[in-house]
GUMIKOL-442621 format. One record per residue (C-alpha): x negated, y negated, z; residue in one letter; residue number from 1. Coordinates in nm, 3 decimals, decimal comma. Each point is the difference from the previous one (the first is absolute). Example, Ala and Ser with C-alpha at 12.3 -4.5 7.8 and 13.67 -1.06 7.14 Angstrom:
BEGIN
{tipa {-1,230 0,450 0,780} 'A' 1}
{tipa {-0,137 -0,344 -0,066} 'S' 2}
! end
This chain:
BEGIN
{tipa {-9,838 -7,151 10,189} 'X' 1}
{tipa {-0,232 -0,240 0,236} 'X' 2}
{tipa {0,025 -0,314 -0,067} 'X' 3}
{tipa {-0,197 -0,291 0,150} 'X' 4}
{tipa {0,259 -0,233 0,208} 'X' 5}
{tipa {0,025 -0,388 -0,100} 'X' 6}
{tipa {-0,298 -0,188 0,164} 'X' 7}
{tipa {0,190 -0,277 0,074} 'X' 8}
{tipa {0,414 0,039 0,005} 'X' 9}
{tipa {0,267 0,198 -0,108} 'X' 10}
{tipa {0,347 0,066 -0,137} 'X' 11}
{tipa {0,027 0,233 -0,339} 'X' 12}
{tipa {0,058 -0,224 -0,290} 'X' 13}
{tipa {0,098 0,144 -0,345} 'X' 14}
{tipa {-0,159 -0,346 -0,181} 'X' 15}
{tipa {-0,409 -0,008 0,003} 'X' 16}
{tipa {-0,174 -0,335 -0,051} 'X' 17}
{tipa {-0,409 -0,007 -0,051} 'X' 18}
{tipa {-0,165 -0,350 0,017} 'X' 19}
{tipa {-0,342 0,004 -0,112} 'X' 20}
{tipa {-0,239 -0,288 -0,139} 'X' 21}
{tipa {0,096 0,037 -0,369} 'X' 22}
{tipa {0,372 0,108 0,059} 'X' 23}
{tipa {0,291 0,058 0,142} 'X' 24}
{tipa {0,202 0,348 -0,099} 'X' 25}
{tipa {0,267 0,186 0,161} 'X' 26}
{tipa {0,186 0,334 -0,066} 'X' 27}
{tipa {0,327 0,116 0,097} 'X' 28}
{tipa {0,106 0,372 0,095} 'X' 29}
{tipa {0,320 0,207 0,000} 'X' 30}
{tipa {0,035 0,328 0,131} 'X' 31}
{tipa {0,166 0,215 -0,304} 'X' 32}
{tipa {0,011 0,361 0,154} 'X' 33}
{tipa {-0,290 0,166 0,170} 'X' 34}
{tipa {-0,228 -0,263 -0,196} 'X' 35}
{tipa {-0,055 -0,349 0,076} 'X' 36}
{tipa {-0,024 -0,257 -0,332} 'X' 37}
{tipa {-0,145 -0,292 -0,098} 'X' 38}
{tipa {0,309 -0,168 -0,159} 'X' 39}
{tipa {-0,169 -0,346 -0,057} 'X' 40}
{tipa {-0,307 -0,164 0,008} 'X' 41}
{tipa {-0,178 -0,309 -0,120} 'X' 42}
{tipa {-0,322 -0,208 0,072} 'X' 43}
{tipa {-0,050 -0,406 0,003} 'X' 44}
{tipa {-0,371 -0,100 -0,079} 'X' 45}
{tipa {-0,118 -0,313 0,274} 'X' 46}
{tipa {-0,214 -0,258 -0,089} 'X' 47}
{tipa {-0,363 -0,013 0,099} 'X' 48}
{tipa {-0,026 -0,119 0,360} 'X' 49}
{tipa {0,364 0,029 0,057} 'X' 50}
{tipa {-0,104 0,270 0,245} 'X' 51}
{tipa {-0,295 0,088 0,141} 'X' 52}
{tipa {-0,010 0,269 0,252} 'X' 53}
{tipa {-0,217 -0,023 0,312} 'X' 54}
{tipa {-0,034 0,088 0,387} 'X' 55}
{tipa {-0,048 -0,332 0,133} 'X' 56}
{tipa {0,081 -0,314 -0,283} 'X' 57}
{tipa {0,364 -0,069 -0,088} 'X' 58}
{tipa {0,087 0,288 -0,319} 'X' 59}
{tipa {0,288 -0,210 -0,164} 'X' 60}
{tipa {-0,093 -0,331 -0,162} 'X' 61}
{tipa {0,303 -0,115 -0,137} 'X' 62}
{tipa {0,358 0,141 0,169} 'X' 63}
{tipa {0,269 -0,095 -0,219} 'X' 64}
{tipa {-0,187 0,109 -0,299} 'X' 65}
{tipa {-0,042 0,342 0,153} 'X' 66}
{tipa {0,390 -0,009 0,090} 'X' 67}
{tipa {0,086 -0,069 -0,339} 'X' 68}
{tipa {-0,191 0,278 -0,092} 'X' 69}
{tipa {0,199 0,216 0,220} 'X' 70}
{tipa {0,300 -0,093 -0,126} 'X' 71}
{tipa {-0,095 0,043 -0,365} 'X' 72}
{tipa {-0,131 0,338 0,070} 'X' 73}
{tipa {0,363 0,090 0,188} 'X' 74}
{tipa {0,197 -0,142 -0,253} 'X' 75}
{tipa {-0,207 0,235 -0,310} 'X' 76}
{tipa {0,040 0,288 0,291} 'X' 77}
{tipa {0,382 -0,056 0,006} 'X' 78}
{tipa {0,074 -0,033 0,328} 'X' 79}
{tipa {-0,069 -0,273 0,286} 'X' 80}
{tipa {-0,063 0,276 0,279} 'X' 81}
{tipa {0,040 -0,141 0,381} 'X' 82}
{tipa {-0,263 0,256 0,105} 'X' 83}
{tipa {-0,315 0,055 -0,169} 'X' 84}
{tipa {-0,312 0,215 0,097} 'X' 85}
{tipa {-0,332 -0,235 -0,055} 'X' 86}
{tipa {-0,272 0,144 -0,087} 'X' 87}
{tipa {-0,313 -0,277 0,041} 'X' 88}
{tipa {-0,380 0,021 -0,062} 'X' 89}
{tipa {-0,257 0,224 0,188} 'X' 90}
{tipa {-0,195 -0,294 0,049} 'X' 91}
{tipa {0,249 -0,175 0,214} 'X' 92}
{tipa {-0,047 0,222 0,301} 'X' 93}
{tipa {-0,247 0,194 0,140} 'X' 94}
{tipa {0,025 0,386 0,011} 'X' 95}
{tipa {-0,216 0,202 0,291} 'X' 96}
{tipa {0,011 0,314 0,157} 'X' 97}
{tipa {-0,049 -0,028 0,354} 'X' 98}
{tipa {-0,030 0,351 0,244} 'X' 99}
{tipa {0,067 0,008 0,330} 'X' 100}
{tipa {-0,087 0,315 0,207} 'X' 101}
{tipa {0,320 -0,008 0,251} 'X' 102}
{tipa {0,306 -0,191 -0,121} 'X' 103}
{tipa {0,264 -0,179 0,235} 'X' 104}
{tipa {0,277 0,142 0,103} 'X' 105}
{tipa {0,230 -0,342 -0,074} 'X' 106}
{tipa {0,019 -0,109 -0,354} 'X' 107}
{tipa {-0,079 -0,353 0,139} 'X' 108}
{tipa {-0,260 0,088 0,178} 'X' 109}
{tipa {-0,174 0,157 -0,305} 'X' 110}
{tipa {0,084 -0,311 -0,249} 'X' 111}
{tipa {-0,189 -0,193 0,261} 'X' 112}
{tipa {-0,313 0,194 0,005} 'X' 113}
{tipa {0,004 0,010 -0,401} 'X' 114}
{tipa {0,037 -0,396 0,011} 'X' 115}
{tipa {-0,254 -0,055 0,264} 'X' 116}
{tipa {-0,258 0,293 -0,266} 'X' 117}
{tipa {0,054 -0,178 -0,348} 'X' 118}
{tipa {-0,012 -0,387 0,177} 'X' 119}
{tipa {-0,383 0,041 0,039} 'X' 120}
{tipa {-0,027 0,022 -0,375} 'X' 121}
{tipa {0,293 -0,196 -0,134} 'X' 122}
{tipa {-0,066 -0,390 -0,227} 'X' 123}
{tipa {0,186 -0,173 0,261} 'X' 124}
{tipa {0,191 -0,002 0,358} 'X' 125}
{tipa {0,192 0,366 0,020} 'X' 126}
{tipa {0,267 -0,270 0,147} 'X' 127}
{tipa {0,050 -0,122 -0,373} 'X' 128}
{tipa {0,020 0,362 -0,145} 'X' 129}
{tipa {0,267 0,239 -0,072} 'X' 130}
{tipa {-0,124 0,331 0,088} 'X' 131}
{tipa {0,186 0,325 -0,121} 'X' 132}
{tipa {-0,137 0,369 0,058} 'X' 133}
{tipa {0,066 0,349 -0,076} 'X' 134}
{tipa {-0,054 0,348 0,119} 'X' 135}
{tipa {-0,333 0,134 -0,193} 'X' 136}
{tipa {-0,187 0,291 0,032} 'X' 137}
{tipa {0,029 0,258 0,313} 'X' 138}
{tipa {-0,424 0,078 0,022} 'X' 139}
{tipa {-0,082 0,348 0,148} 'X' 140}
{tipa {-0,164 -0,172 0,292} 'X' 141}
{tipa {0,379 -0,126 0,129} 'X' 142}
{tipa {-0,075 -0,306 -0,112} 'X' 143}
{tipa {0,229 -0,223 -0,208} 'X' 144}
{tipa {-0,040 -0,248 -0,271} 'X' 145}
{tipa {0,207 -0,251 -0,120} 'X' 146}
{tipa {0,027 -0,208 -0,334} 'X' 147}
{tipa {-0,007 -0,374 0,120} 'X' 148}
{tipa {0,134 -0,258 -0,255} 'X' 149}
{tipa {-0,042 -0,395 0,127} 'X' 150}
{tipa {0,066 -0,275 -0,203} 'X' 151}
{tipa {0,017 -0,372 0,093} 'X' 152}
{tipa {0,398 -0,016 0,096} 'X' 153}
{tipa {-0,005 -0,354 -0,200} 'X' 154}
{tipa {-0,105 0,117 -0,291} 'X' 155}
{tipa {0,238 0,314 0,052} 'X' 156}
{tipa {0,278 -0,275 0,034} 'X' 157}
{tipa {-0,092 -0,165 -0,331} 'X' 158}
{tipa {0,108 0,305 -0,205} 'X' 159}
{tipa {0,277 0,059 0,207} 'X' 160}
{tipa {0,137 -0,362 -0,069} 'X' 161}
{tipa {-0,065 0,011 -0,359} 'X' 162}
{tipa {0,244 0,302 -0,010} 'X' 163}
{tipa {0,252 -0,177 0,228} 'X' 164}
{tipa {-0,032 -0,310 -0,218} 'X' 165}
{tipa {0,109 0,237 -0,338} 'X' 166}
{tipa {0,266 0,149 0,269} 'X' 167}
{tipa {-0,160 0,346 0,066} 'X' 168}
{tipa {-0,064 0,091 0,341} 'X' 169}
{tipa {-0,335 0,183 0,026} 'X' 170}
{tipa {0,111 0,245 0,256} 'X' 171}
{tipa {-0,359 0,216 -0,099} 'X' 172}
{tipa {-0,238 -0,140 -0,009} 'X' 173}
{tipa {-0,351 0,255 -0,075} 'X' 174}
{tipa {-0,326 0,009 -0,188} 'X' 175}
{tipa {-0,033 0,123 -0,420} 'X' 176}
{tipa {-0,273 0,252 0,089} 'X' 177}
{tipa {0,193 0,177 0,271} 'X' 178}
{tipa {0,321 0,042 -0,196} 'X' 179}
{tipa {-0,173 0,109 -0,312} 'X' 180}
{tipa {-0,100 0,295 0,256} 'X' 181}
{tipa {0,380 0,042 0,110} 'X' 182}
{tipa {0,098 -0,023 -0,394} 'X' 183}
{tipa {-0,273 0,353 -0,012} 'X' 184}
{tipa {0,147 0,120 0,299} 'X' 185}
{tipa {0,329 -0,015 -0,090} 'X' 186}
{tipa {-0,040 0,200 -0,305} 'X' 187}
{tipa {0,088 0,360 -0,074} 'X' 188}
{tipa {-0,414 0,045 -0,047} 'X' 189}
{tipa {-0,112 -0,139 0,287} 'X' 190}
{tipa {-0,340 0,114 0,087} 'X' 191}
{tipa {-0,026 0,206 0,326} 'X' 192}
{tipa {-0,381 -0,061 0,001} 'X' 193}
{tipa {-0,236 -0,270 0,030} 'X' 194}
{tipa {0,030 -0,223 -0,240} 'X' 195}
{tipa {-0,099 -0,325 -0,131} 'X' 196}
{tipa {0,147 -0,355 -0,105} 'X' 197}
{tipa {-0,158 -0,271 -0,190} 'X' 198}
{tipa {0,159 -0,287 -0,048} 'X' 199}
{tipa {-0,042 -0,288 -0,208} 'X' 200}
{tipa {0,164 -0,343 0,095} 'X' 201}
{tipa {-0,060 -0,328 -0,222} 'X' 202}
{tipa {-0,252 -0,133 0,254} 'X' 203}
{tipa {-0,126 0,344 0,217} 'X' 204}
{tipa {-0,030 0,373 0,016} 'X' 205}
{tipa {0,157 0,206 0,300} 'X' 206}
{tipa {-0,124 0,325 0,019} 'X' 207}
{tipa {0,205 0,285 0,248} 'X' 208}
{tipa {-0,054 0,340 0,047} 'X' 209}
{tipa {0,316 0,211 0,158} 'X' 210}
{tipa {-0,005 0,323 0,180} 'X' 211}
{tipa {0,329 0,145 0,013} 'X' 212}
{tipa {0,235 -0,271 -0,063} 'X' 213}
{tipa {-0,201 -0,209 0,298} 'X' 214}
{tipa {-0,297 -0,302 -0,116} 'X' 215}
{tipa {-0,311 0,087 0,161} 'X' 216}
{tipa {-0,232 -0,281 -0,196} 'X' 217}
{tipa {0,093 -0,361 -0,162} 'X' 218}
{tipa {-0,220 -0,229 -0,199} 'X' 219}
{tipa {0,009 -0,378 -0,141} 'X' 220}
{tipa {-0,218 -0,135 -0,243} 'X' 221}
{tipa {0,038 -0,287 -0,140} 'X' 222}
{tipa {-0,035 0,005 -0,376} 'X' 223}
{tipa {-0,318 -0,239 0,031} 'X' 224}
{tipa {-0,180 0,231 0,286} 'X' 225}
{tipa {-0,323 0,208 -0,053} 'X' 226}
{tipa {-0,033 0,254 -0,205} 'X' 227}
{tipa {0,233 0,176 -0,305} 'X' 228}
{tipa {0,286 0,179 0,071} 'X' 229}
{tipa {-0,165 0,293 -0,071} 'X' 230}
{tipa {-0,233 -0,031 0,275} 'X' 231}
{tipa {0,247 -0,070 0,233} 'X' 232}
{tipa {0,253 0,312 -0,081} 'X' 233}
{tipa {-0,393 0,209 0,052} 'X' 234}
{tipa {-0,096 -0,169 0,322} 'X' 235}
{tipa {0,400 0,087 0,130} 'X' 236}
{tipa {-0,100 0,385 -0,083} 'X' 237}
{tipa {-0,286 -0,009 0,168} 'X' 238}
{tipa {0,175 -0,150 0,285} 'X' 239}
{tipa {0,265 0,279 -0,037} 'X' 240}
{tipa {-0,262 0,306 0,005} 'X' 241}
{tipa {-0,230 -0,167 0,265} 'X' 242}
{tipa {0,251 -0,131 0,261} 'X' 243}
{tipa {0,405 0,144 -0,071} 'X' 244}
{tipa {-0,193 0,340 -0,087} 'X' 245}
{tipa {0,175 0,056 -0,366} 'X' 246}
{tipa {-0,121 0,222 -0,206} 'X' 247}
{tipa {0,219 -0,115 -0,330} 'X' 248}
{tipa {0,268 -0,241 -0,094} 'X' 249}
{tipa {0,334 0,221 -0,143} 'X' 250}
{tipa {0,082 -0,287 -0,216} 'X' 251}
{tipa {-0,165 -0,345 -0,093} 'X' 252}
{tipa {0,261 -0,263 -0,069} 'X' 253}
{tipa {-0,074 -0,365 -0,200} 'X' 254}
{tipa {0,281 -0,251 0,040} 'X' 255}
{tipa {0,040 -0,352 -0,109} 'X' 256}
{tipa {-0,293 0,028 -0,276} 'X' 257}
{tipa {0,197 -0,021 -0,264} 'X' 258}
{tipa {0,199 -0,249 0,139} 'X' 259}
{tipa {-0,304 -0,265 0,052} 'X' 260}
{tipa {-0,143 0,126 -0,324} 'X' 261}
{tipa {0,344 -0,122 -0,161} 'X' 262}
{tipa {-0,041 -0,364 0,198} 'X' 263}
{tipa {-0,353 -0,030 -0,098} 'X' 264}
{tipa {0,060 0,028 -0,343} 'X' 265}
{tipa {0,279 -0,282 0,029} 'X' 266}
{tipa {-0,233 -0,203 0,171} 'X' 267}
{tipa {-0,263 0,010 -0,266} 'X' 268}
{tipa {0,241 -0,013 -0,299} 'X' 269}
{tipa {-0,143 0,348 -0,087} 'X' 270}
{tipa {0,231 0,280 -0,124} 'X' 271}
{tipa {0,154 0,203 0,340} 'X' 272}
{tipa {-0,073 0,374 -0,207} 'X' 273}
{tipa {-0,389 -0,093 -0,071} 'X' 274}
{tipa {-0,037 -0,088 0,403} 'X' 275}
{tipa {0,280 0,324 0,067} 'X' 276}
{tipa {-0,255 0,213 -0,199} 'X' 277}
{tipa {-0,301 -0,125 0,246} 'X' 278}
{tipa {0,216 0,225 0,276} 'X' 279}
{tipa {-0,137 0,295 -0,107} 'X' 280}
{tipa {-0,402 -0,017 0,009} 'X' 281}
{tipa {0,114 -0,125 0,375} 'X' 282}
{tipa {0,165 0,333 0,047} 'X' 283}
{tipa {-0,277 0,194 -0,125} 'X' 284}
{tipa {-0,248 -0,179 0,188} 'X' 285}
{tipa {0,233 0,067 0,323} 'X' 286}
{tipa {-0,006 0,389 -0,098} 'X' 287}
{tipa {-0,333 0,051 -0,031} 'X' 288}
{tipa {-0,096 -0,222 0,304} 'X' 289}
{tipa {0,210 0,208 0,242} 'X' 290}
{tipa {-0,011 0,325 -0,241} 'X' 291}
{tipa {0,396 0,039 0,035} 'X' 292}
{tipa {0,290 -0,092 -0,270} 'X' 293}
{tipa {0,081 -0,324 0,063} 'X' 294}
{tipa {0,386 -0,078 -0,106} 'X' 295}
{tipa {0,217 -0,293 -0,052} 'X' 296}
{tipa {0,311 -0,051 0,223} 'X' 297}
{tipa {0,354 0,082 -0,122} 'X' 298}
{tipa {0,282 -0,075 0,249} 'X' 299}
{tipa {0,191 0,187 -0,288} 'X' 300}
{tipa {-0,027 0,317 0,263} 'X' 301}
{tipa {0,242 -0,211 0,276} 'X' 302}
{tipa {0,192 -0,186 -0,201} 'X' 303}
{tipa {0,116 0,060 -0,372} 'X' 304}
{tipa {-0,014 -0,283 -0,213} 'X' 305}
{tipa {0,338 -0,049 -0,210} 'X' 306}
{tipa {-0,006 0,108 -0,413} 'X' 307}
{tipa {-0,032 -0,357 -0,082} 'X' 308}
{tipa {-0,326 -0,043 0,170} 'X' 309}
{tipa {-0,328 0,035 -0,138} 'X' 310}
{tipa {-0,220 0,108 0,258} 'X' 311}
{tipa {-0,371 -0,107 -0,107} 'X' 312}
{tipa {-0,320 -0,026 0,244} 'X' 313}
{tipa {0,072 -0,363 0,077} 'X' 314}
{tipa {0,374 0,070 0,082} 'X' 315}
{tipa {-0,099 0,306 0,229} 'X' 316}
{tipa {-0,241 -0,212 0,188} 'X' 317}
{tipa {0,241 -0,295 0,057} 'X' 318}
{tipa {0,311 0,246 0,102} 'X' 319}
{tipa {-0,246 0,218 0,228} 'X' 320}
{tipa {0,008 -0,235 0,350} 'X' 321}
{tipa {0,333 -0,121 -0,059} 'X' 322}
{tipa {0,135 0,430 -0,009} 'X' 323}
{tipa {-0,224 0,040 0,286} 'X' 324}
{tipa {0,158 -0,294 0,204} 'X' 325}
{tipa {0,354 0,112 -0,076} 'X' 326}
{tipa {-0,042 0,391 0,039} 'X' 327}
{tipa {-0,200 -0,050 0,286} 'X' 328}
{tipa {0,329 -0,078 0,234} 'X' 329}
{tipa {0,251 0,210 -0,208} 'X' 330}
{tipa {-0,261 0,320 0,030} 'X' 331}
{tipa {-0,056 -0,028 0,354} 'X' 332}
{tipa {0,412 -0,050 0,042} 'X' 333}
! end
């Protein structure tokens, strides 16, 4: 299987760690056969404010309280793992594809030239930022693309410190939206066409569409930006038909709406199933905007989930980007 490399570092942890605004969860896998397993998993809710992702303001208002959060969710995970993948808010960074129509030779060479492309649109001095790329799509012209991920390497270090201060080290360190992809492409039904991801964080929407195994479009939103989802998932088709020349998505993927439909409800005081059951009219309205079957994610297809384990929508969406962190390495291995 493809598998989109780590935008910023990486080892191959077997521990996955997601900090978002609302929470912190992590998962833990063991390899039992030909399968891989989720053997353990567990989510800490945060406070309001306690984190707030952005690209340029300080994310993490209150350190010690997000350590002890760490170590609460370790200890419930049963284990206090050295090494943890950290999965981290799309928001955080900035994704773009950038083309080039001749490559350098020298590796260094080329990481220059992508650093001197993305600083003419980047928040703040490319000397501040921690810039991390990947191999995209190969275009028919001989051109080449590449997915671009910067992020402000201050704010990159606050996560990583939190982790150190609950004794992980965050060896990985990558966005939820691209390792909900990996978590797809990882599986045994991993789509060999176009197809399309919509994801739905606590605060934004990412929106990717893949063509065989490689990202050739990325979208933010944040939650409070123009227009309804729906019109955004319709303006990416049109996009799709009128510029990538796609003629139909193979598969249409929602992630993470359950999950903020579940944190919505606890916000309010309202009962999680009445907001759960608002998940479908969004489905249908997806399905008949872009005419295709629009599905919700199950990382069940990479890695089983152990008898004990009830696997409902909001547990599918929390377990997808920490799978696709960890299976990400051990695929490509």
């Amino acid at each position: 299987m493809n598998a989109l490399r780590s935008l910023f570092v990486s080892p191959g942890p077997t521990v996955g760690v997601e900090i978002a605004a609302r929470r912190v969860s992590a998962a833990a896998l063991v390899r039992r056969g030909a399968r891989w397993v989720v053997s353990a998993h567990t989510v800490e809710p945060l406070p309001p404010g306690l984190v707030t992702p952005s690209l340029t303001a300080p994310n993490i208002a209150d350190r010690p309280a997000l350590v002890a959060a760490l170590r609460r969710v370790f200890d419930r995970l049963g284990t206090r793992p050295r090494r943890i993948g950290l999965v981290v808010p799309d928001n955080m960074a900035k994704v773009s594809l950038v083309r080039f129509d001749k490559v350098p030779a020298r590796a260094q060479d080329l990481d220059g030239l992508i650093r001197w492309q993305v600083r003419r649109t980047a928040p703040f001095s490319i000397d501040e930022a921690q810039v991390s790329w990947t191999p995209g799509a190969a275009l028919p012209d001989g051109a080449q693309e590449y997915v671009v991920a910067l992020a402000r390497r201050s704010i990159v270090a606050e996560y990583e410190e939190a982790c150190a201060g609950a004794g992980a080290h965050a060896g990985l360190v990558d966005l939820a939206t691209l390792n909900v992809i990996n978590a797809v492409l990882a599986g045994d039904r991993a789509p060999a066409d176009d197809w399309l991801l919509v994801h739905v964080g606590a605060d934004y929407t990412s929106l990717a569409i893949v063509r065989g195994g490689v990202l050739i479009f990325f979208r933010n939103r944040a939650a409070e930006g123009e227009g309804d989802l729906a019109d955004i998932v319709h303006q990416t088709a049109m996009y799709y038909e009128d510029r990538l020349h796609g003629s139909s998505f193979s598969r249409v993927i929602l992630s993470g709406a359950a999950l903020a439909g579940e944190a919505e409800a606890e916000a309010r005081g309202a009962d999680p199933a009445a907001v759960q059951a608002g998940i479908e009219p969004l489905r249908r309205s997806l399905q008949d905007r872009l005419a295709a079957t629009v599905e919700m994610v199950d990382p069940q297809s990479a890695a089983a989930l152990t008898d004990r384990i009830a696997a409902g929508p909001a547990l599918l969406d929390t377990l997808a980007p920490l799978v696709g962190l960890i299976l990400r390495d051990q695929k490509a291995a």
